[in-house]
C-alpha positions as CSV (number, residue, x, y, z in Angstrom):
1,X,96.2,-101.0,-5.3
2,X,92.9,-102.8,-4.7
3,X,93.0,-101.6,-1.2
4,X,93.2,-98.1,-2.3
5,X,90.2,-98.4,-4.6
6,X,88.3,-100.0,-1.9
7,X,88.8,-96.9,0.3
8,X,88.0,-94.5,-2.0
9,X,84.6,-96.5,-2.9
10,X,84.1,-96.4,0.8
11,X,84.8,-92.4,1.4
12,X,82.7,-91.8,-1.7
13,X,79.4,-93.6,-0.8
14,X,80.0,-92.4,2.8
15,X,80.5,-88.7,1.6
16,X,77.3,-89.6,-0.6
17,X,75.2,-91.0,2.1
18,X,75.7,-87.9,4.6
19,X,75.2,-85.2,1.5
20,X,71.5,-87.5,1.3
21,X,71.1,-87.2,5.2
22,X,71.7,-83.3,5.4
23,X,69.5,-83.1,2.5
24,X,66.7,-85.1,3.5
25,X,67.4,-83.3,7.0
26,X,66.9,-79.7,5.3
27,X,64.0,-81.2,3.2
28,X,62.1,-82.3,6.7
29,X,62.7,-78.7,8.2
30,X,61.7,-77.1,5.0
31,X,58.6,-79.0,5.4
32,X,58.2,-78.4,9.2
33,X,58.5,-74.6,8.4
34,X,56.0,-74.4,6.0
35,X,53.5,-76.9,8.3
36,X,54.2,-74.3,11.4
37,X,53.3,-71.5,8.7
38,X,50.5,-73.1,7.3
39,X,49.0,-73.9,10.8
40,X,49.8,-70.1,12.1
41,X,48.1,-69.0,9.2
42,X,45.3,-71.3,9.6
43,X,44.7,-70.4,13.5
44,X,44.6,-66.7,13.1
45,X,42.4,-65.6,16.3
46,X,42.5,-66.4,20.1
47,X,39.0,-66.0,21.4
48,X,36.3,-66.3,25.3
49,X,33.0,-66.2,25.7
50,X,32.3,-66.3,29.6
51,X,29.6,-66.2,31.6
52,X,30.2,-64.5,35.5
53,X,28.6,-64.0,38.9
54,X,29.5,-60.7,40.9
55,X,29.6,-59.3,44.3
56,X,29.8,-55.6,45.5
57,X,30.3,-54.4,48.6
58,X,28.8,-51.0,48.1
59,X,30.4,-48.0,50.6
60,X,27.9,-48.0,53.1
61,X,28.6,-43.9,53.7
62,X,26.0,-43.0,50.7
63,X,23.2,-40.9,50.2
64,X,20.8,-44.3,50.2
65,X,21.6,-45.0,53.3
66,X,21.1,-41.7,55.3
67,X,17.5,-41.2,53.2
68,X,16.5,-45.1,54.2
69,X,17.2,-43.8,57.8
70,X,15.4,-40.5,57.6
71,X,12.2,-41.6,55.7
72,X,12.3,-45.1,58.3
73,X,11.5,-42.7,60.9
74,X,8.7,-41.3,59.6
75,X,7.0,-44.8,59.0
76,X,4.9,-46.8,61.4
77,X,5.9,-50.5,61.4
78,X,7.8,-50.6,58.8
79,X,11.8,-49.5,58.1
80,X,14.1,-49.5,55.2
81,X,17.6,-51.4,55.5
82,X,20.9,-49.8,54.2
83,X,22.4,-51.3,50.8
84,X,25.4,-53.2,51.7
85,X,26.1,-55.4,48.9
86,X,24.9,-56.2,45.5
87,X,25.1,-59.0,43.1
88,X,25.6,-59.1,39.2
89,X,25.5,-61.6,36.2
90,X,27.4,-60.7,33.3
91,X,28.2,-62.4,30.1
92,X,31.8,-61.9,28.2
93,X,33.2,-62.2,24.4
94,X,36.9,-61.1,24.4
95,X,40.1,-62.0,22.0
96,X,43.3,-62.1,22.5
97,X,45.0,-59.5,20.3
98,X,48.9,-60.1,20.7
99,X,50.6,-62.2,23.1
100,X,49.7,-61.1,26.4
101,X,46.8,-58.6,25.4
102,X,43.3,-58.9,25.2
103,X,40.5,-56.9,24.3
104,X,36.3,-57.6,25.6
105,X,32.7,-56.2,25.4
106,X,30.4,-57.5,28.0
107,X,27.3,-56.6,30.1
108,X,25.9,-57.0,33.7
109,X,22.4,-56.9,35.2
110,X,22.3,-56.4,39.0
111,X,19.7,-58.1,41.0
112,X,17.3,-55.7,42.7
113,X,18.6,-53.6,45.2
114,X,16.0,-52.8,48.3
115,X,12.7,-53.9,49.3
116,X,9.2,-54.8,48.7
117,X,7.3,-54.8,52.3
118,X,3.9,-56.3,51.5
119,X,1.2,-54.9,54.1
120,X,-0.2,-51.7,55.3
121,X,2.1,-48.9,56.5
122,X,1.4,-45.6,58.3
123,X,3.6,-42.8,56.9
124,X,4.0,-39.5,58.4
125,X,6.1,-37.1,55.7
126,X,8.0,-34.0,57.3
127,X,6.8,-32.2,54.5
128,X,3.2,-33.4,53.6
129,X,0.0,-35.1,55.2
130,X,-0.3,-38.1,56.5
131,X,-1.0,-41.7,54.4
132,X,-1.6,-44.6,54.5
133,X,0.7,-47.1,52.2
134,X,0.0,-50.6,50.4
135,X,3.1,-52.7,50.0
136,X,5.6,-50.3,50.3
137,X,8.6,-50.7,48.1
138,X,11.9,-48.8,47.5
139,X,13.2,-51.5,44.3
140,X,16.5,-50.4,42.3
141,X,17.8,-52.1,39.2
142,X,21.1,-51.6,37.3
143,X,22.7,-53.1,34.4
144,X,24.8,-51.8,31.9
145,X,27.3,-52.8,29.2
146,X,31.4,-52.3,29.0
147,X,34.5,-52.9,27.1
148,X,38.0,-53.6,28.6
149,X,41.5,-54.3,28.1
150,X,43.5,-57.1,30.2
151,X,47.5,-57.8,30.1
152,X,48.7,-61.3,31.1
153,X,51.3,-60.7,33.2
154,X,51.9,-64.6,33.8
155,X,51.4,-67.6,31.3
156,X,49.0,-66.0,28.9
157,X,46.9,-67.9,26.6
158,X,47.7,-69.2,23.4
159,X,46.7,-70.1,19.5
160,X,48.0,-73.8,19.9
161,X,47.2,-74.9,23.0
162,X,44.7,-72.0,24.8
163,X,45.1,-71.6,28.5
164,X,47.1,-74.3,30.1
165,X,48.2,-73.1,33.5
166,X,47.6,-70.9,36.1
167,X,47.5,-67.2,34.6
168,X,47.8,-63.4,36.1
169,X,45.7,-61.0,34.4
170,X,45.4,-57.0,35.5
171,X,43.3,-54.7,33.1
172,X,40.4,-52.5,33.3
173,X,37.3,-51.2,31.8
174,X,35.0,-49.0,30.6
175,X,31.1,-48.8,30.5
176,X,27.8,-47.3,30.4
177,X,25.4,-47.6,32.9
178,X,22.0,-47.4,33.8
179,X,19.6,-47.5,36.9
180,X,15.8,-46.8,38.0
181,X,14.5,-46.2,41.6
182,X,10.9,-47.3,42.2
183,X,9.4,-45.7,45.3
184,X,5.8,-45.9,47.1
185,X,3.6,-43.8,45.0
186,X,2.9,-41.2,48.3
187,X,6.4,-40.3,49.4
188,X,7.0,-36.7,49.2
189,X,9.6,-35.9,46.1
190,X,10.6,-32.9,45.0
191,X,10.3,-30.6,42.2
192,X,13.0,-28.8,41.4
193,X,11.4,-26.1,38.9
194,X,8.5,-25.3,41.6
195,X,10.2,-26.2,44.8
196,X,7.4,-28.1,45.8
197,X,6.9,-31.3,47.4
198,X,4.5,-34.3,45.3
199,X,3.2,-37.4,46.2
200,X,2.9,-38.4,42.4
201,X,5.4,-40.7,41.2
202,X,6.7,-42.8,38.4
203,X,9.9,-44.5,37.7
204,X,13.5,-42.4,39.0
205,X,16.3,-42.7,36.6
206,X,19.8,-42.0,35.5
207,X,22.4,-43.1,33.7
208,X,26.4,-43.0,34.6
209,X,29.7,-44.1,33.2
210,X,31.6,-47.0,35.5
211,X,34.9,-47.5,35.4
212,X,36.8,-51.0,37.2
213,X,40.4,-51.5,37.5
214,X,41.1,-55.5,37.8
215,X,43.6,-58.2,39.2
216,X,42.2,-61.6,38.5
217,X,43.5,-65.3,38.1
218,X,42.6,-68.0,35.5
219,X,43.4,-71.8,35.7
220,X,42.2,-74.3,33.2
221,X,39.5,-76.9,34.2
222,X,40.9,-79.5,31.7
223,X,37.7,-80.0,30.0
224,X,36.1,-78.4,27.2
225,X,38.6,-75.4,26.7
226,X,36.9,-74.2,30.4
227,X,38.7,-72.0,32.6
228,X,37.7,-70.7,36.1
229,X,38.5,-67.4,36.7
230,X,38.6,-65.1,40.0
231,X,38.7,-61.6,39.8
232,X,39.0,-58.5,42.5
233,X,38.5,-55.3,41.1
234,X,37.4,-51.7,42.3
235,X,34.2,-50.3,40.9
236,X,33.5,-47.0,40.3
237,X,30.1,-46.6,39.9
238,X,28.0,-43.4,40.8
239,X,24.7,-41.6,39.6
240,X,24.0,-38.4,40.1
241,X,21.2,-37.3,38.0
242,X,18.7,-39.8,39.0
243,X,15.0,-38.1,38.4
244,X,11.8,-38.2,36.4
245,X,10.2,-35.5,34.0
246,X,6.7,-34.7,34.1
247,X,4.5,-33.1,31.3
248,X,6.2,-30.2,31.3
249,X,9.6,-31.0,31.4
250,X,10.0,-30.5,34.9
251,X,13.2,-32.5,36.9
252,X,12.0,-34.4,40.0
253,X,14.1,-36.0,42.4
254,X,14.5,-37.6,45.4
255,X,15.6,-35.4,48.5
256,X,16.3,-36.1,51.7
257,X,15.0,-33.1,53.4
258,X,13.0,-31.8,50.8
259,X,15.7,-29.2,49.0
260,X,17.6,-29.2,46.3
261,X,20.3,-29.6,48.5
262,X,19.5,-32.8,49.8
263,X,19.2,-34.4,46.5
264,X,19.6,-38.6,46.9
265,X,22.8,-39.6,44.4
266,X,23.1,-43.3,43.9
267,X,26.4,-44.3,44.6
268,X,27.4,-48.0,44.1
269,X,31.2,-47.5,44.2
270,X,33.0,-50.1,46.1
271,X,35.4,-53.5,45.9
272,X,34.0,-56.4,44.3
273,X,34.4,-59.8,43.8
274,X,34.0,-62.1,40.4
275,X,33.7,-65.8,39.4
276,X,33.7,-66.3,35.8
277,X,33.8,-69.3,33.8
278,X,35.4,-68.9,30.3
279,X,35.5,-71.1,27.7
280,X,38.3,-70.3,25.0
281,X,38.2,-71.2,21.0
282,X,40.7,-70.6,18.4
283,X,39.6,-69.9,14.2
């Protein structure tokens, strides 16, 4: 009899101790639930800023080059060289919206494209007198600002512990663009409501839309958030309304030959290459 009492003390406490385990147990998930939730709801945003260096191997069949090698004939001493490549510094802010998608606004500036010849130059224009030039220069500068959208095709980023191996990244964007053309003050332009030639001058200028379409990698540097990123991408970049106004409204361009048909488009479309490093936050 005492035997049986003994083993139904024992079942009961046992039965006892596990109902207080499972409980407890529930209790701790309970509480890591609501710690997950509280944290998810604490981290809300996944966010870069990133700084970049670009290079852009322009299509060397534009209208650039073929005026460089017509109005390099006409000069004494002196020559203009084809644009080949150009280089860029940009600064990002982007966020990661859902998972694997991320949104960004950034800007570029392009370092000058052409020359500045210091010196004296002869210059014989097909279509105007002779002169004499001081420091010729043919300077171009571009910048502009975009927005784009990137999909992480491989280990994307995330709230708890940002970017923590190597990621694949294709997107694109979408931006404004503008650029100006400085030329010696005697070259012969054109204007297109007299169909003369002038050797005043002032500052060409246009502005364009650019398009990219991007593959890139990222890889953490294990420091600071930092992440070094490498991206090829296509630019499509080209202007086609570059001109000044004068007094009276007139459009003057740059022509190759003197016509309207030989207007000069600036066309800076080509493959280009990016190093960025990005630092992400959360909040």
């Amino acid at each position: 009899m005492l035997n049986r009492k003994a083993i139904a003390v024992i079942l009961t406490l046992a039965l006892a101790g596990s109902i207080s385990v499972e409980a407890q147990e529930k209790e701790q998930s309970i509480v890591d639930k609501y710690l997950q939730k509280s944290e998810d709801m604490h981290v809300r945003k996944l966010g870069w800023v990133s700084f970049s260096f670009g290079v852009n191997r322009i299509n060397r069949n534009n209208d650039y080059n073929t005026f460089a090698t017509v109005e390099s004939a006409f000069l004494d001493g002196a020559s203009l060289s084809w644009l080949s490549q150009a280089y860029s510094f940009g600064a990002d802010f982007g966020v990661v919206l859902h998972d694997r998608f991320a949104w960004s606004l950034g800007g570029e500036y392009w370092l000058n494209l052409g020359e500045s010849l210091d010196g004296t130059y002869n210059y014989f224009p097909s279509n105007g007198l002779p002169a004499t030039i001081t420091d010729l220069q043919s300077k171009i500068t571009v910048y502009g600002g975009y927005t784009g959208f990137g999909y992480y095709v491989i280990n994307p980023p995330s709230k708890s512990d940002q970017l923590h191996d190597l990621a694949v990244k294709v997107g694109g964007t979408v931006g404004l663009y503008l650029a100006k053309w400085d030329l010696w003050q005697e070259y012969q332009n054109l204007n297109l409501a007299t169909s003369q030639s002038t050797d005043v001058n002032t500052t060409f200028q246009g502005t364009a839309p650019g398009f990219t379409i991007d593959l890139g990698i990222e890889y953490p540097v294990g420091i600071w958030n930092l992440a070094a990123s490498i991206d090829i991408n296509y630019l499509y970049l080209n202007f086609s309304n570059v001109a000044w106004y004068n007094s009276n409204d007139e459009e003057i361009i740059v022509s190759r030959d003197g016509t309207d048909e030989g207007r000069v488009d600036l066309t800076f479309s080509g493959v280009r290459g990016k190093f960025e490093m990005k630092r992400f936050f959360s909040w």
